[in-house]
N, C-alpha and C positions, 0 to 999 in steps of 0.2 A: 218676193213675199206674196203676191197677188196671183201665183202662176195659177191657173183652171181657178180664177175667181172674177172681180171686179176692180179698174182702176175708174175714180171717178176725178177729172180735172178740171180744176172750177176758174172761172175765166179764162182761158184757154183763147181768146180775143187778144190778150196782154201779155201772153208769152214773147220773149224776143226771140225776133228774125233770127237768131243766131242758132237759137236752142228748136224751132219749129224742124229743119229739117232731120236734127234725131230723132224726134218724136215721131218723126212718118217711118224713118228706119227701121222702128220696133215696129210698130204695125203694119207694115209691109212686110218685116222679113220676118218676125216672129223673134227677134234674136240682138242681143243686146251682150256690152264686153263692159265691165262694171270696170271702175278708174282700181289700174294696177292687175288686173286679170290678164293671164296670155290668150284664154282661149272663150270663146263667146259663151249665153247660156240661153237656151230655150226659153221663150213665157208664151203662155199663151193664157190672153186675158179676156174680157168684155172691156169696154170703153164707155166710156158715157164721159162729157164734156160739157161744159154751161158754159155760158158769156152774156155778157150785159150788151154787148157789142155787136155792131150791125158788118159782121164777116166778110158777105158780100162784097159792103162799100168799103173794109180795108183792105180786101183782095186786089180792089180797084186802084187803090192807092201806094199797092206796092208793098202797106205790112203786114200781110198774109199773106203765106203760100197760098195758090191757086190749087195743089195739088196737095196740103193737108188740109185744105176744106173742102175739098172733094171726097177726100178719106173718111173723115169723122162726120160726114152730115148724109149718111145711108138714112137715116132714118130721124128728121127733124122734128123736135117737139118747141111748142109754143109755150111757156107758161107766162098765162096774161098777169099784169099786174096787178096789182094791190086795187086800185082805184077803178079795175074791170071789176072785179068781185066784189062789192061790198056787202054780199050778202056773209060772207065768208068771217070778215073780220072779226065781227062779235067771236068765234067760236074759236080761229086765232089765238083772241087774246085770249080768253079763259082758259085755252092750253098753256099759254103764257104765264100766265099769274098762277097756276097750280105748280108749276117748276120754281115761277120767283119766292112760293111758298113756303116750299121742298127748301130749298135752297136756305133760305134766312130762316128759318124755325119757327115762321108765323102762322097763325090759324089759317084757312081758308077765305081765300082771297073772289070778290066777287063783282062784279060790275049793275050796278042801276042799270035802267033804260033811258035815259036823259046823258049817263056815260057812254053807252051800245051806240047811241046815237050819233055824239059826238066823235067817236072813233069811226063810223059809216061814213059820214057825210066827208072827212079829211082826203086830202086829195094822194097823200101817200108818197112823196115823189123818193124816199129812200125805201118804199114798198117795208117788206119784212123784217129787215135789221131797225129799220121807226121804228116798227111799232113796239118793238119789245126795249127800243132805247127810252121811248115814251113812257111805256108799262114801269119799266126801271126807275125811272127819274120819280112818278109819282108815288112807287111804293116806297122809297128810300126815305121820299120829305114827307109822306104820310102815315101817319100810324093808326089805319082804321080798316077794317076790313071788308068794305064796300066802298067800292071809287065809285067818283063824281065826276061830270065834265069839270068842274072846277079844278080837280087835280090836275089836270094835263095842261103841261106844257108841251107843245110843238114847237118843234126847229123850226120851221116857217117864220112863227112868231119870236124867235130868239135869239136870229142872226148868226154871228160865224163865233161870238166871243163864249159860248156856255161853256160847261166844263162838261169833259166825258172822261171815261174811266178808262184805262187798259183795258185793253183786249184779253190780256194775261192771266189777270187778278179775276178771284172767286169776289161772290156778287157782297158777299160777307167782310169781305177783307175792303174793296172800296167803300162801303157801310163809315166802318169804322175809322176806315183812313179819311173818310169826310165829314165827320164828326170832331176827330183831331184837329183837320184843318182849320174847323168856323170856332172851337175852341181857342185855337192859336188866335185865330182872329180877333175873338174877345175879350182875347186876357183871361178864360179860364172862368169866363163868369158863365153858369150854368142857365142863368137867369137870361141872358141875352142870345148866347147860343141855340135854346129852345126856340125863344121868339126869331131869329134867322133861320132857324131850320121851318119854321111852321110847325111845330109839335108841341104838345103840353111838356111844363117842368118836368112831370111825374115820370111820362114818355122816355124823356133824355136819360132820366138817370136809372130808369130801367138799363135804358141801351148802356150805359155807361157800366152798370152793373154786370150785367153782359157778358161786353168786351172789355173788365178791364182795365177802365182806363181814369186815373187819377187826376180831376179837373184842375188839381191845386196844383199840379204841376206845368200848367200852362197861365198860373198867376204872375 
């Protein structure tokens, strides 16, 4: 499907030993025989490859080919992290919170500078999937359309036990599957669930109106 386009493989650090030496196959020979085919078929691609992983020092150790990291690394690029940039993040996020807007049906979403700040100074150690887990988390228990450092929570500060959402699931559908949840939780008191979420009454039973979803059923 890629033939005269682009494959890009992402962690490519983490592929197993088993599977790297087909992968030089095709780029080497230009030619690959799809499971159940008698006869091979031509690609010809670009490559582009990421990894979190210092190559090098698995090549050294044995789980990486010597001779597919000599293949894929013609032409190496660095992308520094999160916490090299922080001039960056502010403008990150606000790409961020214009999608988390798009997405859930909310006005325009915007950050303070006491928020800028706050997001500058963090050290990032999950770089870019943070931050928009971060962005996520505070727009979900917030319903204002200017964040605060007080909205964020950081995984630093949270430890291993917080909750996170599929991978799977649109940003709308976890919304309201965790709204369900602290409702279960309450017995369906609307009253209580607001105050656990950090949101006004008024707020929940918008969301409620929403999505849906009949508080009396979780009495």
């Amino acid at each position: 499907m890629a033939h005269q386009g682009v494959v890009f493989l992402d962690e490519i650090g983490d592929v197993d030993v088993e599977i790297q030496p087909k992968i030089l196959k095709v780029l080497e020979e230009k030619r690959f025989r799809r499971l159940g085919d008698v006869k091979d078929r031509h690609v010809d691609i670009r490559l582009i490859a990421a990894t979190h992983q210092d190559l090098p020092e698995r090549v050294r150790e044995k789980r990486f080919r010597a001779d597919l990291y000599f293949r894929i690394s013609t032409l190496p690029l660095r992308v520094p992290a999160l916490r090299e940039r922080p001039e960056d993040i502010p403008m990150l996020a606000r790409h961020i919170l214009e999608e988390l807007a798009t997405q859930l049906g909310r006005e325009r979403l915007s950050l303070c500078e006491d928020a800028e700040r706050a997001l500058s100074s963090y050290p990032w150690p999950g770089n870019i999937r943070e931050l928009r887990n971060v962005l996520e988390r505070a727009v979900l228990r917030i319903d204002v359309p200017v964040l605060r450092s007080a909205h964020f929570r950081f995984d630093a500060d949270l430890g291993i036990g917080h909750f996170t959402a599929p991978t799977d699931d649109t940003l709308v559908t976890v919304e309201r599957r965790h709204i369900e949840r602290i409702l279960r939780l309450e017995g369906g008191s609307v009253g209580k669930a607001a105050e656990r979420l950090d949101v006004p009454v008024s707020t929940l039973y918008k969301k409620l109106k929403r999505y849906d979803i009949d508080h009396r059923a979780y009495l």
